[in-house]
N, C-alpha and C positions, 0 to 999 in steps of 0.2 A: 504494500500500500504506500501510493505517494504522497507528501502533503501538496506539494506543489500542485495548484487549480484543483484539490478536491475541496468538500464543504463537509466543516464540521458544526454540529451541535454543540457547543460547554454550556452545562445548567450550573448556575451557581457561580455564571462566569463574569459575575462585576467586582469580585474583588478576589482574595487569596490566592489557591491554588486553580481556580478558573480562571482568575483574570490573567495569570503565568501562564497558562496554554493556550488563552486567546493569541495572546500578544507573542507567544515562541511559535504561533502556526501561520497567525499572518506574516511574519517578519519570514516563515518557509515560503510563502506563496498560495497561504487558502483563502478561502473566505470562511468565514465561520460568523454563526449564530448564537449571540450571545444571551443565556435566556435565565434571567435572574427577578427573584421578589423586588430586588432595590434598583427603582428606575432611575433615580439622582445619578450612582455610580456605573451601572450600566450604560447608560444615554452619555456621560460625560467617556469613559473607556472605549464605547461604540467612534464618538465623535474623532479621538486621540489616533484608532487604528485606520478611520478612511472607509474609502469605497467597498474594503475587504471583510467588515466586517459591518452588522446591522444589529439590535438590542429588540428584544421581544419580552415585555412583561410579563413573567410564566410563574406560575404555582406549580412545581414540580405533582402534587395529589391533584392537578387540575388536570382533570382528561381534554376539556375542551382547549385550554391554554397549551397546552405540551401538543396537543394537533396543529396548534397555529403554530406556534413555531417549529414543527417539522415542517408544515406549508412553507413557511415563510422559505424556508430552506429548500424547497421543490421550487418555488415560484420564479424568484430572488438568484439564486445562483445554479439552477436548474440541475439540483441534485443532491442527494446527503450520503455521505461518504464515513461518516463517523460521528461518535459520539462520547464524551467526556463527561460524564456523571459527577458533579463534585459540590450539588446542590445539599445541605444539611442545616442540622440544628443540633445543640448538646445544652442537658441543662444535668446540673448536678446537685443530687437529693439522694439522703440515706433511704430504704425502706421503711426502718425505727429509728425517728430521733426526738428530743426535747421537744417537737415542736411537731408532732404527729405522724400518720404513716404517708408515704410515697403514693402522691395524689396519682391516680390511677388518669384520669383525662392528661396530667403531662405525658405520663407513659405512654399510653396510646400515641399521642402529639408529633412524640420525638417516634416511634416507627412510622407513623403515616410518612414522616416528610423523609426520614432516610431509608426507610427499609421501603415502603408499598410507593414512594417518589421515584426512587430508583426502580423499582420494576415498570412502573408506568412508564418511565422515559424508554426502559429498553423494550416492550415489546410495541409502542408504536412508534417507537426510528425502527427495527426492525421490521415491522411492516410496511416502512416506506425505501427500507434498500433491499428488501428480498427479492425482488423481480427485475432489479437494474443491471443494467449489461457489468455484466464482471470483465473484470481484468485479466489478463492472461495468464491469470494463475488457479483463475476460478473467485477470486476473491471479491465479493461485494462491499465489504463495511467492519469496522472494527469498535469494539465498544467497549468505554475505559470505565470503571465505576471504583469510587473510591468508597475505601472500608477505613480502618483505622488501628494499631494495635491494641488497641482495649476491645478488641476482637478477641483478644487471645489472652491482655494482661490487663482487664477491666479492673478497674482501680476502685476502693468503698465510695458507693455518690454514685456510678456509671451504669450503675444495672441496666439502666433506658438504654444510654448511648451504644453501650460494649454489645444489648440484647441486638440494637439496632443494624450494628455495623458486623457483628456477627452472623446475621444474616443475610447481608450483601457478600460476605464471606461463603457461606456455605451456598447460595445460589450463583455461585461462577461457573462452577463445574456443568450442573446442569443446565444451562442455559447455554454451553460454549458446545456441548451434545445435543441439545436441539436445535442451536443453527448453525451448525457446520453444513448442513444439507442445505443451506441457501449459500453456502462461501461466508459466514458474517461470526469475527472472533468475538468473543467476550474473555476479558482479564482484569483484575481488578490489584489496585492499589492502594495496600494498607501502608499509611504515612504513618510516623510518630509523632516528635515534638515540631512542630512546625510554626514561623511565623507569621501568623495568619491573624486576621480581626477578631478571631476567636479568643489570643492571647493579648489584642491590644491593651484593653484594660488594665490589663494586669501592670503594679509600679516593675519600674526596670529591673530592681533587687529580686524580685521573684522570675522576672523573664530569664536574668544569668543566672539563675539558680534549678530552672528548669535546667536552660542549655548545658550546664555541667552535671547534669547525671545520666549524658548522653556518653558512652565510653569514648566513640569516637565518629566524628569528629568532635568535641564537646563542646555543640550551641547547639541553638535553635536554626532548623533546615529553613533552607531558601526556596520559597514557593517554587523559583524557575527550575530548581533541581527535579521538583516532582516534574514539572512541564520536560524534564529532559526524559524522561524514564517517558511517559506519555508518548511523545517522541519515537523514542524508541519502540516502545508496544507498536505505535502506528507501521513506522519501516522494517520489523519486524516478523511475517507471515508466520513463522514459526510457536510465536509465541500465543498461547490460546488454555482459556479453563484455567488458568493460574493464579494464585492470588501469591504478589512478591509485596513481602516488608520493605519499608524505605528509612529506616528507623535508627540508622546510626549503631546497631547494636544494642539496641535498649530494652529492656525487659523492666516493664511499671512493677515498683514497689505498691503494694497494698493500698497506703495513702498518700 
């Protein structure tokens, strides 16, 4: 798969790890569809990439919204070629604490948007590249979906997020076996500590204090790093069903 003149989908692509693969795919030569809840940041990111790139206000749980922006991407650059999943949410709550039990409506909240968002985006982009003429290798379409290591090493507070991204985890495999018969990968990308909007908040003493219980490198990852690995999955044919850590070698302590 090329990047150059194909069209991608990034959800979640107005800032962090979305906005690092908008900007490393047009800077390859795509167009891409950037389809994000914040239209401020998206519309101002859309404007910065040019002609190559367009902003669609999208509820990743929104069927009819995630149709428009696959459209948009049919219409607009007459074709979708991939898609980069990196639309989320994380909220952190014990089950039992001082202050009562883990309200079940966040629960829910935080899978709708990461767990049943991500499958809503992949099987209609994949029913908008299953029928496009393939490439000469058979390949139609490749699809990035980002999980997280609290997949693996969910931390006390994370039950939602780790339940959430744990299942973007264990639905790679099966999904990268149901559409191989159209040419169209699925692999998924568990990040660690990353600086993303998600850590902004946080005072700077706590940001180096993340970053140094990374073994190595020890900081906090550069969105574009993930955009580099993304990248690669793209130029990559080989690679498919796999869920690869990006995590500096980190394994989360408890809390």
């Amino acid at each position: 798969m090329l990047i150059k003149d194909h069209v991608f989908l990034v959800t979640g692509g107005s800032s962090g790890l979305g906005a690092a693969c908008a900007r490393r795919l047009v800077k390859g030569g795509a167009n891409v569809v950037i389809a994000d809840v914040n239209e401020a940041d998206g519309t101002t990111l859309a404007a910065e990439l040019g002609d190559q790139a367009q902003f669609v206000a999208t509820d990743v749980t929104d069927e009819a919204r995630v149709e428009t922006a696959v459209n948009i991407a049919l219409s607009t650059y007459n074709g979708l070629h991939g898609v980069i999943n990196s639309a989320g949410i994380a909220i952190a709550a014990k089950m039992l604490s001082s202050r009562g039990l883990h309200s079940l409506e966040a629960f829910n909240r935080v899978i709708q948007v990461n767990l049943s968002g991500t499958f809503n985006v992949i099987r209609l982009a994949a029913s908008a590249m299953a029928f496009a003429e393939p490439n000469d290798m058979g390949e139609r379409g490749v699809i990035i979906n980002t999980a997280s290591v609290a997949a693996y090493d969910g931390q006390i507070g994370q039950t939602a997020y780790a339940a959430s991204k744990g299942g973007i985890v264990s639905m790679t495999l099966p999904a990268a076996r149901e559409l191989a018969q159209f040419g169209i990968r699925v692999v998924t990308i568990a990040p660690g500590i990353f600086d993303t909007p998600m850590l902004a908040g946080l005072p700077e003493k706590a940001r180096i204090s993340l970053g140094e219980q990374v073994p190595f490198p020890s900081r906090l990852g550069d969105p574009d790093e993930y955009a580099a690995l993304a990248q690669h999955i793209i130029e990559n044919t080989m690679l498919n069903g796999e869920v690869i850590r990006l995590d500096g070698a980190i394994r989360m302590a408890p809390r």
